[in-house]
N, C-alpha and C positions, 0 to 999 in steps of 0.2 A: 365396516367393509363387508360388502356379499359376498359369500361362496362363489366361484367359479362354475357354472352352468357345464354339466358333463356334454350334456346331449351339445352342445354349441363347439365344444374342443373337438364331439364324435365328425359334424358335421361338415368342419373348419379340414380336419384330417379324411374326410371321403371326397373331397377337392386335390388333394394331391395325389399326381400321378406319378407312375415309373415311365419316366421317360422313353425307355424300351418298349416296355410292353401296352403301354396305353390305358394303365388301369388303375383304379385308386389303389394307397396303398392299403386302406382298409379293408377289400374284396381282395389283397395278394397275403393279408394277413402278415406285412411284415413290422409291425409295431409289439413290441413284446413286452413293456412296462410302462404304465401310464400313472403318476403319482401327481394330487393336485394340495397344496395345502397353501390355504390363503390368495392368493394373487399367484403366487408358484407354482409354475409347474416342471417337473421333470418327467422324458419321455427317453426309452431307449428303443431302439429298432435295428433290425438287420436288414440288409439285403438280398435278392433271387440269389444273389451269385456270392460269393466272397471275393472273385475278382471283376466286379462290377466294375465299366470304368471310371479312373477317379472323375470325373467332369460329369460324370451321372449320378455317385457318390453324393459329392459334393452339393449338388441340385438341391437331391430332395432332402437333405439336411437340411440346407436353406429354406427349400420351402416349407416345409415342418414349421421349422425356427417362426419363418413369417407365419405363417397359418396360426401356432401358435399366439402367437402377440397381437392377431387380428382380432380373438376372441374376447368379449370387451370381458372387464374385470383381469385378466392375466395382465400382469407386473412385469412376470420373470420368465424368463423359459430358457431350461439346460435336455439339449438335447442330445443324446449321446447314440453313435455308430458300433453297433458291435459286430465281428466276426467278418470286419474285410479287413486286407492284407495294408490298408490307408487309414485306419480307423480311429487313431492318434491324432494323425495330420488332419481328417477330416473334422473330427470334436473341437481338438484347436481351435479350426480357422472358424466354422459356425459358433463357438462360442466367446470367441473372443469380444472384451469388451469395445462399444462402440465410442468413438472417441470425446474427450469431452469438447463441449461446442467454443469457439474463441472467445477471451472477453476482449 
């Protein structure tokens, strides 16, 4: 299995925007831990606000989450919301497992 390419997770994460302010979150600086081990990676981030609203919350979680998974070699990806007043509900719902397919 190859390592996971930084510069491809940096690239994959200067693609998402804050829906507010029209910026990468990368240039807003709010990505605050970035750990890759194997195929894994976990990411925590905050937001401009702490009462961001949840549906912009919830976004770039998402989009994170996908951005993340886009980047080839990543397996996993656990991404976690720190420091909004949603930030439970928000990890939750982004990290929840996807369902298994029908047999």
């Amino acid at each position: 299995m190859s390592q996971v390419d930084q510069s491809a997770i940096d690239a994959a994460m200067a693609k998402i925007m804050d829906p507010e302010l029209g910026r990468p979150i990368t240039d807003l600086k709010l990505i605050d831990k970035l750990a890759v081990s194997g195929g894994s990676v976990d990411l925590e981030f905050h937001l401009t606000a702490p009462f961001c609203p949840p549906m912009f919350a919830l976004k770039i979680a998402s989009d994170i989450k996908a951005g993340l998974m886009s980047v080839p070699g990543v397996t996993e990806a656990r991404v976690t919301l720190r420091g909004h007043y949603l930030a439970e509900a928000v990890n939750k719902q982004v990290n929840k497992a996807a369902p298994a397919p029908a047999q």
